[in-house]
N, C-alpha and C positions, 0 to 999 in steps of 0.2 A: 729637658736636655737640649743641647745647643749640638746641630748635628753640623759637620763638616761645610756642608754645603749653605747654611746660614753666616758661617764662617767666611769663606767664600765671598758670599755677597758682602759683607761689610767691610771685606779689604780692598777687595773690589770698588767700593762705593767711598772708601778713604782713598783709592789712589785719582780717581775720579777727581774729587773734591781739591787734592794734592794738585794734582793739576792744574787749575782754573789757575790765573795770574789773581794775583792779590787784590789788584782793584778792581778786579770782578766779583770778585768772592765780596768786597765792601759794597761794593752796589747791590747783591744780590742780598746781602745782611741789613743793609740801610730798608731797601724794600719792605723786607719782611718786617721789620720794625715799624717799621712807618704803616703797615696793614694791622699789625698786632694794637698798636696806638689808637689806628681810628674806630678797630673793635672794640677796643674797653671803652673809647669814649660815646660810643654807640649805646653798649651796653648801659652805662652809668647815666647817657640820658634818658633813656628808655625807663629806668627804674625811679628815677625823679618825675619823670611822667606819671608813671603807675602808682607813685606813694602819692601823689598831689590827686590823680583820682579818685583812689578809696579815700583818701582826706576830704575832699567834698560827699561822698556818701555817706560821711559820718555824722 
C-alpha cells in the first residue's frame, strides 16, 4: 500500500527535478549514461576474460 507520505516524497522529488534548468538535467543524464556505458563495457570485458579462461582449462 502506498501511504500518503510516500506520495509526498515523490512530488516532492518531481518538483525538485522540475526545477533543475534543462541543461542540467542533460548534463546530469549525459553523466549517468556515459557511467552506465563504461559498466556494461566493463562488465562485457570481464566476461570475455572469463570465457577465454575456462577456454584454456579445457
Amino acid at each position: 500500500m502506498i501511504t500518503p507520505s510516500v506520495i509526498g516524497g515523490g512530488a516532492s522529488l518531481l518538483t525538485a527535478i522540475g526545477g533543475i534548468p534543462w541543461q542540467n538535467l542533460l548534463l546530469i543524464l549525459v553523466a549517468f549514461g556515459g557511467i552506465a556505458g563504461f559498466l556494461y563495457w566493463r562488465k562485457n570485458a570481464d566476461r570475455k576474460a572469463v570465457a577465454k579462461q575456462v577456454e584454456g582449462m579445457a
